[in-house]
Backbone bond lengths (Angstrom), bond angles and torsions (degrees), N, CA, C in turn:
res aa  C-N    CA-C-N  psi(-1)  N-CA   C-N-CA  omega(-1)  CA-C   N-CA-C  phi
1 X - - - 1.461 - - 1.515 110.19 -
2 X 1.352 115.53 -45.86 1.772 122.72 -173.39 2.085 94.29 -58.28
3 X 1.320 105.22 -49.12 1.414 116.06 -178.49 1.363 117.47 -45.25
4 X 1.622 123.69 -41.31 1.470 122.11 170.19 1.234 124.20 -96.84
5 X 1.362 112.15 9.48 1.687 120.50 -168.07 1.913 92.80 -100.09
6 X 1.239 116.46 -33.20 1.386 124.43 -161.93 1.954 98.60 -68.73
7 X 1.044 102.44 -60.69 1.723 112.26 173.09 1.317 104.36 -61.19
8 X 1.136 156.62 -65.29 1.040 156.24 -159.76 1.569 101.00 -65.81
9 X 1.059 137.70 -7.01 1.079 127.86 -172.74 1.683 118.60 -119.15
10 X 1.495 103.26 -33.37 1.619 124.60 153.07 1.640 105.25 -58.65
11 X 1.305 129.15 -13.39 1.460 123.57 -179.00 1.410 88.68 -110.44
12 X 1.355 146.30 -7.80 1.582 129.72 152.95 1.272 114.94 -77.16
13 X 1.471 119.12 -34.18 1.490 102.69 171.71 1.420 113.50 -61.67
14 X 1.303 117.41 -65.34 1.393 97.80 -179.28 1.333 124.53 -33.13
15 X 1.286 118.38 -74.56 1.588 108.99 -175.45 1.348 122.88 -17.75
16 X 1.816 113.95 -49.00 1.265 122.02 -173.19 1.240 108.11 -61.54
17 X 1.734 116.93 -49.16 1.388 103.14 -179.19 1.676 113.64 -80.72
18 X 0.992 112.92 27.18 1.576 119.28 171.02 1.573 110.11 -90.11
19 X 1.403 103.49 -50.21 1.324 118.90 -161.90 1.717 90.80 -88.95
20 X 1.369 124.57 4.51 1.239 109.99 176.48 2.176 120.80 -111.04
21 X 1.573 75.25 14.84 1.512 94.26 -157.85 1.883 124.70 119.74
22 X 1.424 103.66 -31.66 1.656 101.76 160.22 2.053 84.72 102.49
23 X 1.176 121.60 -15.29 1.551 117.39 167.81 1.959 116.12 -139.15
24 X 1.287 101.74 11.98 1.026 100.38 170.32 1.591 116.69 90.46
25 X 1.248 108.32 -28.57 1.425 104.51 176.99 1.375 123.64 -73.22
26 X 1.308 109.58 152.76 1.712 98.87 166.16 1.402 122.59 -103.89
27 X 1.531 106.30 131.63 1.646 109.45 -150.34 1.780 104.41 -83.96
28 X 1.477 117.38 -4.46 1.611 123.82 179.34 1.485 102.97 -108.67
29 X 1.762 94.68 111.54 1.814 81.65 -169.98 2.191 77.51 -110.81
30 X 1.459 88.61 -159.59 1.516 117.53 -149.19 1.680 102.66 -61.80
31 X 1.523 108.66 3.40 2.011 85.92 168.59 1.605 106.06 -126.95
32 X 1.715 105.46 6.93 1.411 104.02 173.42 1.571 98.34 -70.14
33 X 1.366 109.83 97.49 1.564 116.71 136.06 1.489 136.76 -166.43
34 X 0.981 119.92 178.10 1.697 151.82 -154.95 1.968 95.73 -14.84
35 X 1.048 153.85 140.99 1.214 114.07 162.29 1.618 101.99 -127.04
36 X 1.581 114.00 156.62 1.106 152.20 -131.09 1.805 89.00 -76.87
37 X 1.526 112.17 135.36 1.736 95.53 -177.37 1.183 115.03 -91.44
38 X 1.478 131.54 131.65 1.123 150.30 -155.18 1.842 97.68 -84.50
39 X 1.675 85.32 151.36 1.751 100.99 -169.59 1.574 100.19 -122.34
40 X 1.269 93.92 128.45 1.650 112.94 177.62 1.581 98.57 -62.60
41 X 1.359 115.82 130.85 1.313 100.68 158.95 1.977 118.44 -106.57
42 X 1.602 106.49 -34.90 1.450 109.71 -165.15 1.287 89.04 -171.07
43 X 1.539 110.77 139.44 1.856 121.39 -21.86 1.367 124.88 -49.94
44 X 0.995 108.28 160.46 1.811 118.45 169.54 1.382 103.20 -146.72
45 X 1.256 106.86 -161.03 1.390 116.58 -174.57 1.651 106.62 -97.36
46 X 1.401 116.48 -33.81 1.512 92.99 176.82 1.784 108.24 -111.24
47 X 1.903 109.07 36.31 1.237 103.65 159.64 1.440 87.75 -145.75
48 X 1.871 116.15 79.23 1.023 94.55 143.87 1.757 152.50 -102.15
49 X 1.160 122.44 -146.89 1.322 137.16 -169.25 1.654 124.83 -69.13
50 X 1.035 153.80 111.84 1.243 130.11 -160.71 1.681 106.65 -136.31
51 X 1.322 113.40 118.78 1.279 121.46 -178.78 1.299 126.02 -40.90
52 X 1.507 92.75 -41.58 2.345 103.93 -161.01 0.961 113.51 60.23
53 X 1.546 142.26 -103.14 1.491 133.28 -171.85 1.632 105.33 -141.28
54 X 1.549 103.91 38.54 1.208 102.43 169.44 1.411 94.90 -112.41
55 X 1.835 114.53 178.78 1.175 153.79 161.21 1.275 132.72 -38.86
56 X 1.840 86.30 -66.37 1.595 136.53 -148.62 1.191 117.10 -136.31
57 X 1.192 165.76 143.56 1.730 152.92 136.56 1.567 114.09 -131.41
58 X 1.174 97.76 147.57 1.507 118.43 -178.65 1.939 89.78 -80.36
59 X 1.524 91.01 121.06 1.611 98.16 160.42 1.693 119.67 -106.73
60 X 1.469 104.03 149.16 1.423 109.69 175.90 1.829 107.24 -92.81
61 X 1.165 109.97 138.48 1.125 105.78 172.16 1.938 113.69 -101.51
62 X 0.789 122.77 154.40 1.831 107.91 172.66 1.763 94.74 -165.17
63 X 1.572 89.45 134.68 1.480 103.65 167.61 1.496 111.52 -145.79
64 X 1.462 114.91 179.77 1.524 131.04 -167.92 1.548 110.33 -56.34
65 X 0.802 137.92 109.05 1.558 129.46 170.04 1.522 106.95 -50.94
66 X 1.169 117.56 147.47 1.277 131.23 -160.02 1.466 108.46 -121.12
67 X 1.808 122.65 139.09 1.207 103.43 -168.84 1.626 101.33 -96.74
68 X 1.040 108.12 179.73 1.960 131.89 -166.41 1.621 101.86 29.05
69 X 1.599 134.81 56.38 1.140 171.64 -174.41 1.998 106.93 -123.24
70 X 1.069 83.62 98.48 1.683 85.74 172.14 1.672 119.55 -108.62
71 X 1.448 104.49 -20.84 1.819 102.25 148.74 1.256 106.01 -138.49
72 X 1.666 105.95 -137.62 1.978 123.59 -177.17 1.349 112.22 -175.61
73 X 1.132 73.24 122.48 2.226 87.94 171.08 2.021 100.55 -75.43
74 X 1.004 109.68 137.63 1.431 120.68 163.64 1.557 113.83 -103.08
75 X 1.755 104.84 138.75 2.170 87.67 176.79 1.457 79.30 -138.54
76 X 1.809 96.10 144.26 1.667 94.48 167.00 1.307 102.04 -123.77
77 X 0.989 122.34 165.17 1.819 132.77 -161.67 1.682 108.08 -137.29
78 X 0.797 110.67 136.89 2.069 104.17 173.49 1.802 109.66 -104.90
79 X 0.877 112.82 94.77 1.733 96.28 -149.05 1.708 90.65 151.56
80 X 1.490 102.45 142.02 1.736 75.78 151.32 1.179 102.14 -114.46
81 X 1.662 125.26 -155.70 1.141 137.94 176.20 1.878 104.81 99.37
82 X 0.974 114.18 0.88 1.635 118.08 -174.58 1.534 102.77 65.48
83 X 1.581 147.41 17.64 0.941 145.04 -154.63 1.700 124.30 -115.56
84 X 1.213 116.25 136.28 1.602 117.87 -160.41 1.766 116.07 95.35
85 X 0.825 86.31 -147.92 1.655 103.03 168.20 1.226 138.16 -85.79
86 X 1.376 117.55 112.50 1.715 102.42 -166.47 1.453 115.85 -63.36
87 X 1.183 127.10 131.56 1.754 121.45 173.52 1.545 122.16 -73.68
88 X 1.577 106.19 -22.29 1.673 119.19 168.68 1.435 95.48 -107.11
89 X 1.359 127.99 148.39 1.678 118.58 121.41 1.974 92.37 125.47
90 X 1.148 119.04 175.13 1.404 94.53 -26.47 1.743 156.00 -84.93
91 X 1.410 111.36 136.34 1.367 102.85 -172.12 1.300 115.39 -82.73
92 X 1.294 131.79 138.16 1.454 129.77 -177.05 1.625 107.46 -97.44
93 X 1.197 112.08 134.71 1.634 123.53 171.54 1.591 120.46 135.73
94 X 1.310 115.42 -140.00 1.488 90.95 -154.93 1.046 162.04 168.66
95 X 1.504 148.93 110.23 1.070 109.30 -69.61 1.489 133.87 -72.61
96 X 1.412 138.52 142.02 1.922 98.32 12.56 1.497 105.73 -107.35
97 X 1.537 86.76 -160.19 1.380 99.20 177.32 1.672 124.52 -127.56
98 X 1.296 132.89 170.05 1.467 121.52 179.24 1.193 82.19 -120.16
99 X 1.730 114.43 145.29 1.983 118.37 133.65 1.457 90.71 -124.84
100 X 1.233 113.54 143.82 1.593 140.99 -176.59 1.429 101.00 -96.52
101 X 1.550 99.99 159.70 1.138 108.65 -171.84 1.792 158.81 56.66
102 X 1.258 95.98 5.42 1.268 107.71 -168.69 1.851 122.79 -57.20
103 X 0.923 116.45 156.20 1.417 104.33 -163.35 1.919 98.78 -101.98
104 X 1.290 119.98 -175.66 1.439 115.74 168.72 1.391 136.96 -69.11
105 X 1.145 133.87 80.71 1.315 132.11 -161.45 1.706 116.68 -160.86
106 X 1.545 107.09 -172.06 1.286 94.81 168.28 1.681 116.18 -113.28
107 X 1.417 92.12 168.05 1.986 101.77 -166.11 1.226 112.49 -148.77
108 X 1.364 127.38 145.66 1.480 132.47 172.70 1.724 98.42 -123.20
109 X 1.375 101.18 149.99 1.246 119.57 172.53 1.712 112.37 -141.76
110 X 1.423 122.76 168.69 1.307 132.97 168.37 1.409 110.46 -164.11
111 X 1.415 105.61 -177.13 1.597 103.15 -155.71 1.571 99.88 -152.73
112 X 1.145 102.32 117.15 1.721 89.42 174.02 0.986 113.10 -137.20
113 X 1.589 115.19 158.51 2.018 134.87 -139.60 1.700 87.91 -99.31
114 X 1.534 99.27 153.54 1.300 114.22 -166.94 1.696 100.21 -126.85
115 X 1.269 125.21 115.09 1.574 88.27 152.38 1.730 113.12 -140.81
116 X 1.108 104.79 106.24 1.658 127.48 161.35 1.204 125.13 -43.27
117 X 1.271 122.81 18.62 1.599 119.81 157.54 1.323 100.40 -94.04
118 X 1.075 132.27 38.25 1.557 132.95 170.12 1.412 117.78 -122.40
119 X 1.552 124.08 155.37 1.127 127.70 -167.65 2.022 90.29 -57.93
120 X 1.223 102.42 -64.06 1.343 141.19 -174.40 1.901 105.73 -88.78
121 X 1.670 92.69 81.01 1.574 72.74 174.58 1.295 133.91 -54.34
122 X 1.528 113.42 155.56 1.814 121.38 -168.38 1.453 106.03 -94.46
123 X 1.132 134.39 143.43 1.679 130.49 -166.76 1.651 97.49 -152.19
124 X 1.428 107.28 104.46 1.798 107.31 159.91 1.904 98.24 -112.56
125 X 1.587 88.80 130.21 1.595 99.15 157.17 1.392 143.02 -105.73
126 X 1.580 111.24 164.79 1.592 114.09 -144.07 1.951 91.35 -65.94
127 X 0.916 114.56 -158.85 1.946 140.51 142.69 1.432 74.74 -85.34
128 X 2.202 78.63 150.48 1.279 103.41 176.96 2.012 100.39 -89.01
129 X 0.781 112.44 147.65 1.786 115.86 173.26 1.659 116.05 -125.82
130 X 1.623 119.38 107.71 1.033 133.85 -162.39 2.175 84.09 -89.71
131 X 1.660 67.41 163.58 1.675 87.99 -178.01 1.666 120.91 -157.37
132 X 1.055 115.80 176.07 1.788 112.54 163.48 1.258 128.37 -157.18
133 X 1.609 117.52 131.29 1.032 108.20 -147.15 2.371 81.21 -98.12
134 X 1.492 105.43 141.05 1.203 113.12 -140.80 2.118 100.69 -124.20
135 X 1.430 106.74 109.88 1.633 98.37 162.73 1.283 122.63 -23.62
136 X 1.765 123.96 138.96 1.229 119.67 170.44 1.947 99.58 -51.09
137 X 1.381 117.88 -33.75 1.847 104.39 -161.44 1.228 101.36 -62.50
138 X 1.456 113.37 -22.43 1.639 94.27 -156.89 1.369 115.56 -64.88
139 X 1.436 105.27 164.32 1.789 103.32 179.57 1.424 130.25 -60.61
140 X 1.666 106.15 -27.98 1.238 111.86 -161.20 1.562 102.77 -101.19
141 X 1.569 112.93 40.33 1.053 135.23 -156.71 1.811 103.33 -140.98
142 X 1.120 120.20 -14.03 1.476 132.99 -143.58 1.666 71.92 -98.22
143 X 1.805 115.03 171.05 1.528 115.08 -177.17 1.972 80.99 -118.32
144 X 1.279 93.87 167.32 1.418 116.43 -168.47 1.327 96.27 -69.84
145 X 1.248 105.92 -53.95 1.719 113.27 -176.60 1.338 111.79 -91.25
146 X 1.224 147.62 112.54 1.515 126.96 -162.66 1.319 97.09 -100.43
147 X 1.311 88.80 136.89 1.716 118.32 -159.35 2.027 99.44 -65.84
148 X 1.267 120.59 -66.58 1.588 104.16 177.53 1.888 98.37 -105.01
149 X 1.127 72.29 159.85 1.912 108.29 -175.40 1.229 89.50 -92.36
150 X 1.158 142.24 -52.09 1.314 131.64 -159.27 1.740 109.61 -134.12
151 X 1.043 109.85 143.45 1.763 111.23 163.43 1.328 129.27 -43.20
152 X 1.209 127.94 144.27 1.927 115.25 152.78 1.949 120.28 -46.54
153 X 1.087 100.68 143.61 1.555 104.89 -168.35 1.685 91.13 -109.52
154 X 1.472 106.80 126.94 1.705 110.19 -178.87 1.496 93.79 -75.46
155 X 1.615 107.59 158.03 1.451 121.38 179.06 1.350 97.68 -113.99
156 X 1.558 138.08 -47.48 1.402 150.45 -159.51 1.324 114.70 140.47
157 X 1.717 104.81 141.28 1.768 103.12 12.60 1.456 112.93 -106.85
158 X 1.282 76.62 -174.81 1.877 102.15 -165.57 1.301 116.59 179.94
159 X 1.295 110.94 172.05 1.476 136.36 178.56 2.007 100.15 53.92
160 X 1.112 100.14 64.16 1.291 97.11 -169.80 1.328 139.77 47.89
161 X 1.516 124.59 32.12 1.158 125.14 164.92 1.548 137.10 -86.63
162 X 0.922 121.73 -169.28 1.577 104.99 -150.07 1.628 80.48 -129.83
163 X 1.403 104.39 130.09 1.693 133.61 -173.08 1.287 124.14 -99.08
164 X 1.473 137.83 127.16 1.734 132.87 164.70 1.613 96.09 -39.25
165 X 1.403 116.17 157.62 1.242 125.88 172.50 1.510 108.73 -77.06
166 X 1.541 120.15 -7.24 1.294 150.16 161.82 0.842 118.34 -58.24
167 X 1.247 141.64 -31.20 1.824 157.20 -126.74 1.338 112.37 -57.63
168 X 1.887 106.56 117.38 1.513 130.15 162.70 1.577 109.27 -66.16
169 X 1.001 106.77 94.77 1.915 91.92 159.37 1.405 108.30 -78.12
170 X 1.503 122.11 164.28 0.938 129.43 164.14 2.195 106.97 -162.73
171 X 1.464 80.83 -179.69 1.536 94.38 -140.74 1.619 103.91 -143.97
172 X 0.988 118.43 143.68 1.667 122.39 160.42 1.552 107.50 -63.48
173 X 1.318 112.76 154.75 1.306 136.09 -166.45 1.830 108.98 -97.24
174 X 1.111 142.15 101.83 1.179 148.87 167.67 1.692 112.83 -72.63
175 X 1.579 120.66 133.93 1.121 108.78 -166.02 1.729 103.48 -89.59
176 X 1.415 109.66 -11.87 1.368 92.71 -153.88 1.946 86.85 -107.59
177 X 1.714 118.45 16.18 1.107 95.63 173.67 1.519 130.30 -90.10
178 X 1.394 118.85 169.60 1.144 117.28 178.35 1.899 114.52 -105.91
179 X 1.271 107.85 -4.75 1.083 115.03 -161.66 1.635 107.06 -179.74
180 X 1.454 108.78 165.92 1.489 114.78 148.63 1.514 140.83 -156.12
181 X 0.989 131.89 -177.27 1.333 123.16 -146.31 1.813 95.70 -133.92
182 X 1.627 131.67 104.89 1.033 139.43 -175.10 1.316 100.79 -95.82
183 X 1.490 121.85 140.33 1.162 123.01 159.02 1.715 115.95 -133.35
184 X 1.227 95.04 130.08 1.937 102.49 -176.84 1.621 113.34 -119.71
185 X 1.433 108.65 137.09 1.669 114.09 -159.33 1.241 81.33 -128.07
186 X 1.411 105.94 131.53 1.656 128.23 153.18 1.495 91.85 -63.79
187 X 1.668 127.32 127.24 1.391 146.31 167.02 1.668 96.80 94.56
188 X 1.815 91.49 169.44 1.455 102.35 -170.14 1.521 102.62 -82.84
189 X 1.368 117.12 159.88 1.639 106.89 175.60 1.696 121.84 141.22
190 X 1.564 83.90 -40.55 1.748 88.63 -137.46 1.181 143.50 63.24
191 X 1.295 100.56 21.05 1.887 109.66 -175.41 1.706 101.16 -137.36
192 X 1.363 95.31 133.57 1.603 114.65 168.86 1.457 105.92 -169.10
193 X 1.179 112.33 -170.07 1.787 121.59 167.70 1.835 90.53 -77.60
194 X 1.849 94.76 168.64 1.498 115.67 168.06 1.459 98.03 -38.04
195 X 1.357 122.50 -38.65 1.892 98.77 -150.80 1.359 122.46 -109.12
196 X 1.654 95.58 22.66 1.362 130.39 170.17 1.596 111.04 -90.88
197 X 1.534 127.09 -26.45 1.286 110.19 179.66 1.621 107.27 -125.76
198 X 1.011 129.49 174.75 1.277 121.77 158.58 1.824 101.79 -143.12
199 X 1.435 108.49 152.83 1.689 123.82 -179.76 1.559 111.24 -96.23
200 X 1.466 111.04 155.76 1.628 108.55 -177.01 1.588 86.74 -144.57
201 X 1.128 132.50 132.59 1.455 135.35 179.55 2.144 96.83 -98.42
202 X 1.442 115.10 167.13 1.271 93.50 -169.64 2.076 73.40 -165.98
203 X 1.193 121.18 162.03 1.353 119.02 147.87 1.823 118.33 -101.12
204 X 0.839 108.63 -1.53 1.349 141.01 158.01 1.715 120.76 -30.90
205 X 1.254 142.95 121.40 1.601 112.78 139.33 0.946 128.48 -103.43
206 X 1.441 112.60 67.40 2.073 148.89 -175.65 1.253 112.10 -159.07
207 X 1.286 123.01 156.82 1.197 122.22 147.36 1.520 91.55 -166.30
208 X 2.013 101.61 155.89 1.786 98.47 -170.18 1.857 73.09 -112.34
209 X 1.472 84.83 147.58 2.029 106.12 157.67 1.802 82.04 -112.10
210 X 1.713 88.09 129.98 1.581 107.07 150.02 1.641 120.93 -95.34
211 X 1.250 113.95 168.70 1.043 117.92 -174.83 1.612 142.61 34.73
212 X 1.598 92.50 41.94 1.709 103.41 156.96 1.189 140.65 -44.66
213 X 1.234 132.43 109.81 1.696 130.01 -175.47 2.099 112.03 -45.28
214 X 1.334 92.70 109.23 1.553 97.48 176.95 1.710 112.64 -64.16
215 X 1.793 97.55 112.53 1.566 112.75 161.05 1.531 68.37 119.70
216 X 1.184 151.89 -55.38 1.515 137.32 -165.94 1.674 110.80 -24.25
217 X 1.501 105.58 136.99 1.725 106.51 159.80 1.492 114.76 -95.42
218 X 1.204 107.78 132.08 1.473 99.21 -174.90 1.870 98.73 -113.83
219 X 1.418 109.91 -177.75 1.525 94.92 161.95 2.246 89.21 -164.82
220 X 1.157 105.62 156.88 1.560 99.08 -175.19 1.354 97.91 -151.58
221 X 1.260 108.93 -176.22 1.841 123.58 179.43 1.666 99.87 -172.99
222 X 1.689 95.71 167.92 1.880 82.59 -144.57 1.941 67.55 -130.18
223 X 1.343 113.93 165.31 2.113 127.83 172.02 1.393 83.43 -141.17
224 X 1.598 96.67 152.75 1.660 106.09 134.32 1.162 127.99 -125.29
225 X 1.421 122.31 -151.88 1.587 117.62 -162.53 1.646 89.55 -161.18
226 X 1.209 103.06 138.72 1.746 109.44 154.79 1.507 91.69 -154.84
227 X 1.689 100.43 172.52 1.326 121.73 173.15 1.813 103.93 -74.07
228 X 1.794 85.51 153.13 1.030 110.13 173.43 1.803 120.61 -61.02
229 X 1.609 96.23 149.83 1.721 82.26 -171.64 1.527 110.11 -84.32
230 X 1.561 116.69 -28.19 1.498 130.44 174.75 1.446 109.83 -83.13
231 X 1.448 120.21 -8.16 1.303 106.08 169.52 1.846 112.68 -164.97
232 X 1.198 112.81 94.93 1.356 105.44 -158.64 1.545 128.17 -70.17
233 X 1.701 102.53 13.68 1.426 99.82 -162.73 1.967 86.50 -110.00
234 X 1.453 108.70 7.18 1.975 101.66 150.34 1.264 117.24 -110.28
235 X 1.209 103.50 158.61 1.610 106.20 172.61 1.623 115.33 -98.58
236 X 1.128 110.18 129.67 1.600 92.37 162.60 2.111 98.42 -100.70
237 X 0.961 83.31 172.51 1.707 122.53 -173.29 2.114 107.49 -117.04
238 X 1.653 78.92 132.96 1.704 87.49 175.28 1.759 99.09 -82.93
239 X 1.598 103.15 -172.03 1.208 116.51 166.86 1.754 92.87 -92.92
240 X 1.849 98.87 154.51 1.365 135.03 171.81 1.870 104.14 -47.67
241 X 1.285 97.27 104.60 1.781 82.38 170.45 1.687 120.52 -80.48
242 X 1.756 126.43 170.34 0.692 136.80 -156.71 1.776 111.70 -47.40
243 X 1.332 126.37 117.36 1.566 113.75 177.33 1.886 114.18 -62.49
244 X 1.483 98.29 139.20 1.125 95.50 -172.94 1.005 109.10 -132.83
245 X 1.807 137.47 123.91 1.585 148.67 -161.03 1.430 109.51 -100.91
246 X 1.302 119.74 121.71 1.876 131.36 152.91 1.031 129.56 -122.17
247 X 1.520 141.44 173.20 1.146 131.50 177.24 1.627 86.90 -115.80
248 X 1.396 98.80 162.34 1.905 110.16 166.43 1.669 105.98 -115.45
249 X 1.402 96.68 138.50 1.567 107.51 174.48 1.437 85.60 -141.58
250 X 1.852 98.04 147.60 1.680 109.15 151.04 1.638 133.23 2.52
């Protein structure tokens, strides 16, 4: 009896020190814990994203730092609701974060706290926070204060004059712009389909088009753009200045 009690009992210690880690130590010491759930701050839904006269834009993401959080998973969603498959993430780092490129639409993202002083890292996640990334036209895009009072005023050419096939446009100078937005239409008007005009952005109030078709009528109108005064990461947009028609010769 002493003979089977001795083994049987060297196979309970182990277990214990199995179930205790297998050396006795305890592997969660004093900062493995819970961490604090992180708060979306921007984008959201009533601060969203606004293109201006791009395509595409790189968005910043930024949220609450979270306490006993030693990194962050990022998830991005196309959709809102945080639902399906994330299209970003996860990205590690923190806050914030960039994803580039995003096209016009709507998106949800969330963010959840990491902390790795644990055998078993600990992970609480954010609310999901829907958003949209938004046309410069749209309204909820417009700046509170609108940045010019008045349009750019064309200098030439115009009023039907006759252009180098080289052609300088030029333009009055706006103080509060940051930029501007040229547009040139094959025919007089300013009106055709898309594949009648094409845009050239410039910081400039000039820009030369080379190589105009000689005897062509052209006709163009010039915008600008600066940042917002309540928030500089939108642009507002002037009104379209006056369209102005030339022909190009030699």
């Amino acid at each position: 009896m002493r003979r089977l009690f001795m083994p049987a009992l060297a196979v309970l210690s182990l277990v214990l020190l199995a179930s205790c880690g297998g050396d006795g130590d305890n592997h969660n010491g004093p900062d493995c814990l819970t961490p604090a759930v992180p708060t979306p701050i921007s984008p959201t839904v009533d601060r969203p994203v606004c293109l201006g006269d791009q395509t595409t834009i790189d968005v910043t993401f930024n949220w609450g730092e979270a306490a006993n959080a030693t990194s962050y998973e990022f998830y991005l969603y196309a959709g809102a609701g945080c639902a399906g498959t994330a299209v970003q993430g996860p990205v590690t780092g923190g806050p914030p974060t960039v994803i580039p490129d995003l096209n016009e639409g709507t998106y949800s993202w969330k963010v959840v706290a990491v902390n790795s002083d644990c055998a078993d890292p600990l992970r609480t996640e954010s609310l999901c926070s829907n958003f949209e990334v938004l046309a410069g036209t749209s309204p909820a895009c417009e700046c509170a204060t609108p940045v010019f009072p008045v349009p750019p005023v064309i200098n030439n050419p115009c009023s039907n004059t006759i252009a180098s096939q080289n052609a300088v446009f030029t333009w009055n100078t706006l103080v509060q712009a940051d930029g501007y937005i040229m547009r040139l239409y094959i025919g007089t008007g300013c009106e055709g389909s898309d594949d009648s005009w094409e845009e050239h952005l410039t910081t400039k109030a000039r820009y030369q088009k080379k190589f105009l078709t000689s005897g062509g009528m052209y006709s163009w109108k010039v915008q600008a753009w600066g940042a917002c005064e309540e928030d500089p990461s939108r642009i507002g947009l002037s009104g379209w200045s006056d369209c102005c028609n030339f022909q190009a010769f030699p």
